[in-house]
C-alpha positions in Angstrom: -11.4 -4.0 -32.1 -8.9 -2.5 -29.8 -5.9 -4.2 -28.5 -7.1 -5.4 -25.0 -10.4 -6.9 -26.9 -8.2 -8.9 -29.0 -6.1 -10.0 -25.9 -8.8 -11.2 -24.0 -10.4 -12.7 -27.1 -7.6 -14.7 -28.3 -6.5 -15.8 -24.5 -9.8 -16.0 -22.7 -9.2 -13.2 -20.7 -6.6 -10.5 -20.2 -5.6 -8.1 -17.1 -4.1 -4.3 -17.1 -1.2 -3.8 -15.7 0.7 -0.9 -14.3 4.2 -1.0 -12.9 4.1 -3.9 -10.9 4.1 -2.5 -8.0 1.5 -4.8 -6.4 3.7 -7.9 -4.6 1.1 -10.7 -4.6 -0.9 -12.2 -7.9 -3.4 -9.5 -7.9 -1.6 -7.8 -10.9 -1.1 -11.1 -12.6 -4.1 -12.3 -15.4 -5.1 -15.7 -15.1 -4.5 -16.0 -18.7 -1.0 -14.9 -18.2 -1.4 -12.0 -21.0 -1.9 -8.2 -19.5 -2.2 -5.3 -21.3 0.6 -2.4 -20.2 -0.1 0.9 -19.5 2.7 2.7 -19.1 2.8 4.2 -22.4 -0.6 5.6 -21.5 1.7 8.5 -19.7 0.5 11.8 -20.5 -0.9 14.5 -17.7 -4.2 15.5 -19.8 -5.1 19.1 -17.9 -4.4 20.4 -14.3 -6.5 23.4 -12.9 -3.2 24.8 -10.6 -6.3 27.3 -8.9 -8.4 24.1 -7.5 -5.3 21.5 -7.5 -7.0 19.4 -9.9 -5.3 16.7 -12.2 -6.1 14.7 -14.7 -4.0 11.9 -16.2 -3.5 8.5 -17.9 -3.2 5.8 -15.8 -0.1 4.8 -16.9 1.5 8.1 -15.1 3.3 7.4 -12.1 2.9 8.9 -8.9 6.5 10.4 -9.6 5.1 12.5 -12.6 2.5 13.5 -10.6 4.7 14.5 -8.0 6.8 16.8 -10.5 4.9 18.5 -11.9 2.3 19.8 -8.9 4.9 20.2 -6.2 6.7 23.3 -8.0 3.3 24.7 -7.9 2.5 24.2 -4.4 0.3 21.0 -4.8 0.9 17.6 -3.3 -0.6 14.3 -3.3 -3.6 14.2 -0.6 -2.8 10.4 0.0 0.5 8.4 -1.5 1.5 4.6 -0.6 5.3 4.0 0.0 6.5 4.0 -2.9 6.0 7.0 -5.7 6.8 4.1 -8.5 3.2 3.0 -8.2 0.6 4.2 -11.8 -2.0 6.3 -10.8 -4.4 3.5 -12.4 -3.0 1.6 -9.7 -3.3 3.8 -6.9 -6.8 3.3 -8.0 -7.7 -0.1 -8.7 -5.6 -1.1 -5.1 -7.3 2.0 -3.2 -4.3 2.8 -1.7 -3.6 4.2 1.6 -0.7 6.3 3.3 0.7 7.7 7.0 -2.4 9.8 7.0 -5.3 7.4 7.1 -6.9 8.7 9.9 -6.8 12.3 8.6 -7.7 11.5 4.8 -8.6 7.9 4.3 -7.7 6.4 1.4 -7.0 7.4 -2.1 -9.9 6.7 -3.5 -11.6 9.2 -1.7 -9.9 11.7 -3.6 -10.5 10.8 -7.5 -13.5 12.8 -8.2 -14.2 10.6 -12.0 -12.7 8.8 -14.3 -13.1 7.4 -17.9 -13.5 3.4 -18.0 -13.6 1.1 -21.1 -15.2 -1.9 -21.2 -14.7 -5.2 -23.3 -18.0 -4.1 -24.9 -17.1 -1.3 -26.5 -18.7 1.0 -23.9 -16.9 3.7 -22.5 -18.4 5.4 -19.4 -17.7 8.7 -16.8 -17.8 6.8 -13.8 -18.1 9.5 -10.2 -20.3 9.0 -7.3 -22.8 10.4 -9.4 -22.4 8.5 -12.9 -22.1 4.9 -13.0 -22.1 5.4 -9.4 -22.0 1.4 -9.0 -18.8 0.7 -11.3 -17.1 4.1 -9.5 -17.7 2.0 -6.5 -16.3 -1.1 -8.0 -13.4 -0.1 -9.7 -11.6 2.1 -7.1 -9.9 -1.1 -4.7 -11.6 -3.4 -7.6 -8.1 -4.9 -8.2 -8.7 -3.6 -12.1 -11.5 -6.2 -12.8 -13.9 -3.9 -13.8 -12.1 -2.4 -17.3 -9.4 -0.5 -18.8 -9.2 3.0 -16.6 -8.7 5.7 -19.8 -8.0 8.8 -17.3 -8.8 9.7 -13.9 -9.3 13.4 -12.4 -8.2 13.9 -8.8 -7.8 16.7 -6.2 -4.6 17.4 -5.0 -3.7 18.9 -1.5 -1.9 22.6 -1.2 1.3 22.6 0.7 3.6 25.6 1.7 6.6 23.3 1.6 8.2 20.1 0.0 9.6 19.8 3.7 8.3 17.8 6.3 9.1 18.6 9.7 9.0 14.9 11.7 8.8 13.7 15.2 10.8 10.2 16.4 9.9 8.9 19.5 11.3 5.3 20.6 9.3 3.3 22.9 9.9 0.4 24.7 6.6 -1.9 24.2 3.7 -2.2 22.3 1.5 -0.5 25.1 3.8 2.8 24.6 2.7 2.8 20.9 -0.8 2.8 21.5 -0.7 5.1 23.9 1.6 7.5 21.7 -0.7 6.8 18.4 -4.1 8.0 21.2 -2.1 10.9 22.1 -0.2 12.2 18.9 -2.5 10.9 16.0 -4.8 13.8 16.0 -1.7 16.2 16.4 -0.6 14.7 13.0 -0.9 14.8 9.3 1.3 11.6 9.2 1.9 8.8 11.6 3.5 5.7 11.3 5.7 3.2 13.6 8.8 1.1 12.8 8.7 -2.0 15.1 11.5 -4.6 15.9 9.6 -7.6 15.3 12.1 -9.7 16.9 11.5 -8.1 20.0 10.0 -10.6 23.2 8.8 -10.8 26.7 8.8 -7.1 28.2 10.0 -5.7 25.3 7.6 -7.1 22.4 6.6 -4.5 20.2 9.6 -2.2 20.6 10.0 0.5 17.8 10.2 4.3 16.4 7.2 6.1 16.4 7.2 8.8 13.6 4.9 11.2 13.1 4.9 14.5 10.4 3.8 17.5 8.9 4.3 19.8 6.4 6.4 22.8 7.0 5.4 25.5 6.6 7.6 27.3 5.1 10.8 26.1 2.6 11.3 26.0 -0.6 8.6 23.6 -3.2 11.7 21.8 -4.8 11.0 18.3 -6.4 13.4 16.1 -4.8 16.2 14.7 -7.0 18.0 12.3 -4.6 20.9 10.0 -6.3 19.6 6.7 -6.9 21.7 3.6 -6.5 21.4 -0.1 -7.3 21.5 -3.5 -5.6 23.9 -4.5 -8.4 23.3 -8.3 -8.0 20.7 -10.7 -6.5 22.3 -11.9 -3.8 22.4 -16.0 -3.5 21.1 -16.0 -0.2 18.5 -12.9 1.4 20.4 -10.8 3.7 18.2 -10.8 6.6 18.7 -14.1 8.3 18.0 -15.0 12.3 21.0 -13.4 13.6 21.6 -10.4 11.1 18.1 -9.6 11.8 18.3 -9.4 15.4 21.6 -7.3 14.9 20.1 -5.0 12.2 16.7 -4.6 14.8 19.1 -3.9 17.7 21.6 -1.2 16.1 18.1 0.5 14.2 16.2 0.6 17.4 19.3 2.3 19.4 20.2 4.3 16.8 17.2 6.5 17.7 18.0 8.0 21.5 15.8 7.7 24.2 13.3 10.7 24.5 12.3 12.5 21.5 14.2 14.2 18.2 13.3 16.6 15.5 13.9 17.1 11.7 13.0 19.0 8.7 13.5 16.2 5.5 12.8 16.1 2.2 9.4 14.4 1.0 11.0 11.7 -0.9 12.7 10.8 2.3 10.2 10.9 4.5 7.1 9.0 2.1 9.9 6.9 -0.2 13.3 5.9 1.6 13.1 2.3 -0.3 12.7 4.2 -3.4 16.5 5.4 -3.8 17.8 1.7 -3.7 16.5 0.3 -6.8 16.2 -3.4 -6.8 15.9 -3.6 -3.2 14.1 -7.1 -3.3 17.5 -8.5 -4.4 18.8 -8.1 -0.7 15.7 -10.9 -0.3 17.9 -13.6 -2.9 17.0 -15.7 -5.5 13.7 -16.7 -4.0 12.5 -13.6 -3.3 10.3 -12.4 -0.4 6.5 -12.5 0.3 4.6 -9.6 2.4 2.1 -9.5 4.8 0.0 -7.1 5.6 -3.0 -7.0 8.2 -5.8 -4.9 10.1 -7.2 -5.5 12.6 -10.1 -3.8 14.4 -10.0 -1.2 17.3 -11.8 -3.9 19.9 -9.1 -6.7 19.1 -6.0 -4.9 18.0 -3.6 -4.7 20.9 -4.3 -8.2 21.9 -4.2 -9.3 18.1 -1.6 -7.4 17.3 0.7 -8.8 20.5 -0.3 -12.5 19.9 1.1 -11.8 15.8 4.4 -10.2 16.9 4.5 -13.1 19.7 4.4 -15.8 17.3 6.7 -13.5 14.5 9.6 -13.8 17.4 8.7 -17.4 18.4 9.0 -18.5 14.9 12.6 -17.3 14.6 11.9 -15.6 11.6 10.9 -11.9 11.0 11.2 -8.8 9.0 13.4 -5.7 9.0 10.7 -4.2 7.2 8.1 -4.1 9.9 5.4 -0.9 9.6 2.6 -0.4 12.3 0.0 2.0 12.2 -3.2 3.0 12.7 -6.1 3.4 10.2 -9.0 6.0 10.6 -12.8 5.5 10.5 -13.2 7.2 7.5 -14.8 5.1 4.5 -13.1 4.2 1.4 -16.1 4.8 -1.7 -14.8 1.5 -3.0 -16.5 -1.6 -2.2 -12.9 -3.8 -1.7 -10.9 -1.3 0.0 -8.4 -3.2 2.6 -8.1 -0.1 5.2 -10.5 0.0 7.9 -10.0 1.6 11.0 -8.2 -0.2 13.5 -4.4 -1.2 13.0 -2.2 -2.0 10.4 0.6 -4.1 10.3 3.0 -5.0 7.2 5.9 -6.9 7.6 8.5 -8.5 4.3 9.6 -11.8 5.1 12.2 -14.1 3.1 10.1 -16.4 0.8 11.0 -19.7 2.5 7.7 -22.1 1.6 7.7 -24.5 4.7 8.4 -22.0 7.3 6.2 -19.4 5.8 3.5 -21.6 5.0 3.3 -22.8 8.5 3.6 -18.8 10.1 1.1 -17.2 7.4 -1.4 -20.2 8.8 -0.7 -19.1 12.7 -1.4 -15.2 11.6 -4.4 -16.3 9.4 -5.8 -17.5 12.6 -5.0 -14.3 14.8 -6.3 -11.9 12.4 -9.6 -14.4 11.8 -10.3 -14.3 14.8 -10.0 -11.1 15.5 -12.1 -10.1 12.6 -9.5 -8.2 10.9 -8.6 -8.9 7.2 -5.1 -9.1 4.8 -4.5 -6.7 1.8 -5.4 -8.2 -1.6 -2.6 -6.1 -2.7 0.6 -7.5 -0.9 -1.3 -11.1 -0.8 -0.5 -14.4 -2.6 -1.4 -17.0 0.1 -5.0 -16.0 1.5 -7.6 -18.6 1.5 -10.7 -18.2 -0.6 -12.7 -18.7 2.7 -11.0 -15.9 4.6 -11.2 -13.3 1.7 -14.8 -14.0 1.2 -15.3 -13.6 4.8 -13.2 -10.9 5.6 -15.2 -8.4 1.9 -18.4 -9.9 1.9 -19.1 -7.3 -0.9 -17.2 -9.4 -3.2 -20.5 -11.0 -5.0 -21.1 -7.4 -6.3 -17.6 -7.0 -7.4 -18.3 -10.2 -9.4 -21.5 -9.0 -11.0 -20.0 -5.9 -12.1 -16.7 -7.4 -13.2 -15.7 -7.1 -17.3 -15.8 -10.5 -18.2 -12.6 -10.4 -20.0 -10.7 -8.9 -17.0 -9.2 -12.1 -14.7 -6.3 -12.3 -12.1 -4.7 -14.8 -10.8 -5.9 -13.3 -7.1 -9.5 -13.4 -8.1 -9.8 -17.2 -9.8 -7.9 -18.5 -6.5 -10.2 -16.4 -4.0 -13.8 -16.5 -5.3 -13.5 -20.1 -7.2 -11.4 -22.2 -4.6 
């Protein structure tokens, strides 16, 4: 009997878990008892010809990163954060600044090995075990213990990414900038001040970028520092958030500007202050993250960054973008084309409670959907709605794999 058997056995049920990474329940077992997999950390083979990797799930996409970079490889899609397990990447179906040029990561893992509670282990790809491929990449690691996973990496010239920042005034400006520059673009993504009203609501940064090409293939070894403390009250309050929006948004001058940065820079800026969520205090902070169909998303998008500023609350942290039409294999994956919107906000129960239920409505009816992922409020009702392919999930689930997420969505 191997060791997650005997979890599940003696609790009911167990979970894997990678590096936490994940900021709602998702990642949390039901039973309270996961199985780790970081020690599972070893890169198994890599063809540097094809860009082809294969790995634990317990390595990080910062191993990863090491090791294929130097030789002119880079990952095809990466989340913000490079502390996230490739079993992770996988089970969340992850997605990046280049959605509508790659889709999601998922698309990119050719096979992997999966163990079940039954003692069967199975070559899942789109041609073996094509139904539990299907359900474990986005399956929020219901379906069994991932042993390895192959995937194909992307060839790059540079570690350099040469990046475009345009400020614009409203919402309107973005879309029209994502319409115009989106295809231009490997990468595209939007800051916006979410504090931002009247003429001015949906103010931000628009970023796009590419890989240079030329530079040198260094793996980047920025200095790391610390939020030494958790701080007894968040940082971002009413007023120092409508300070920090202001002096961010004006920092960037009007018209255009130009830079060649580092990868880790440019994909990870959160990742070089360790313990960042202590900036949010004791209680913490809850994300969330939306998308929103093409038909409905400027009008959604305006009524959730109307009743963000109304509410007097917000988030520095406020990332707008728009997702391709290219399908995720998985049968959960969150992206779909339309826009995306993710925003941090201090966990304050009452006044979250009441705002979460005023975007719930937006994004209902709008058709959109949140991201089981960053979620730990959504309504059994609205999840089943929003991935009606959830029933097959469940038929194809290992019975000894249980989350938190999953009893409170498919059994409330």
């Amino acid at each position: 009997m191997t060791a997650w058997q005997a979890l599940a056995q003696e609790h009911g049920n167990a979970l894997v878990f990678g590096n936490g990474r994940s900021y709602g329940d998702s990642c949390l077992a039901a039973s309270d008892h996961v199985l780790q997999t970081l020690p599972l950390d070893r890169v198994i083979a890599a063809d540097w010809t094809t860009g082809v990797l294969r790995a634990e799930p317990g390595v990080t996409l910062e191993q990863i990163l090491a090791v294929a970079i130097p030789r002119g490889w880079m990952l095809p899609v990466t989340p913000g954060t490079k502390y996230a397990t490739l079993g992770g990447s996988i089970a969340n179906d992850v997605h990046g600044k280049n959605h509508h040029v790659r889709g999601t990561f998922g698309r990119h893992v050719r096979r992997f090995g999966l163990a079940r509670s039954d003692g069967n282990v199975l070559e899942c790809s789109a041609e073996l075990h094509a139904d539990l491929y299907a359900a474990t990449i986005g399956g929020l690691g219901l379906t069994g213990l991932i042993l390895w996973a192959e995937i194909q990496l992307m060839p790059i010239r540079s570690s350099l990414i040469d990046v475009r920042n345009i400020r614009f005034d409203n919402l309107d400006e973005f879309f029209e900038l994502s319409t115009r520059l989106d295809p231009l673009h490997e990468y595209s993504v939007a800051w916006v001040d979410c504090q931002s009203r009247g003429q001015a609501l949906g103010r931000g940064i628009f970023m796009v970028g590419d890989h240079a090409q030329d530079g040198p293939l260094e793996v980047d070894c920025r200095k790391k520092r610390t939020v030494p403390v958790t701080l007894p009250i968040p940082l971002f309050n009413p007023l120092t958030l409508r300070a920090f929006n202001g002096l961010y948004y004006h920092r960037q001058p009007r018209g255009e500007t130009r830079a060649k940065v580092s990868y880790d820079a440019y994909f990870y800026p959160l990742d070089s202050l360790l313990e960042w969520n202590r900036i949010y205090g004791r209680k913490g902070f809850q994300q969330y993250q939306c998308v929103i169909p093409p038909e409905a998303a400027r009008d959604a998008t305006r009524a959730i960054l109307d009743a963000i500023a109304t509410s007097g609350t917000g988030s520095f942290l406020a990332v707008l973008k728009r997702c391709g039409d290219i399908r995720s294999p998985g049968l959960l994956s969150f992206p779909r084309e339309g826009t995306s919107l993710a925003l941090d906000f201090p966990q304050r129960d009452a006044a979250n409670a009441q705002l979460f239920s005023r975007l719930d409505a937006i994004v209902r009816e709008a058709s959109g959907r949140l991201y089981p992922a960053k979620d730990a409020h959504m309504s059994g009702e609205d999840f089943r709605a929003a991935y009606p392919q959830w029933e097959q999930l469940e038929t194809l689930r290992d019975p000894a794999m249980l989350s938190r997420f999953w009893e409170r969505t498919t059994r409330t």
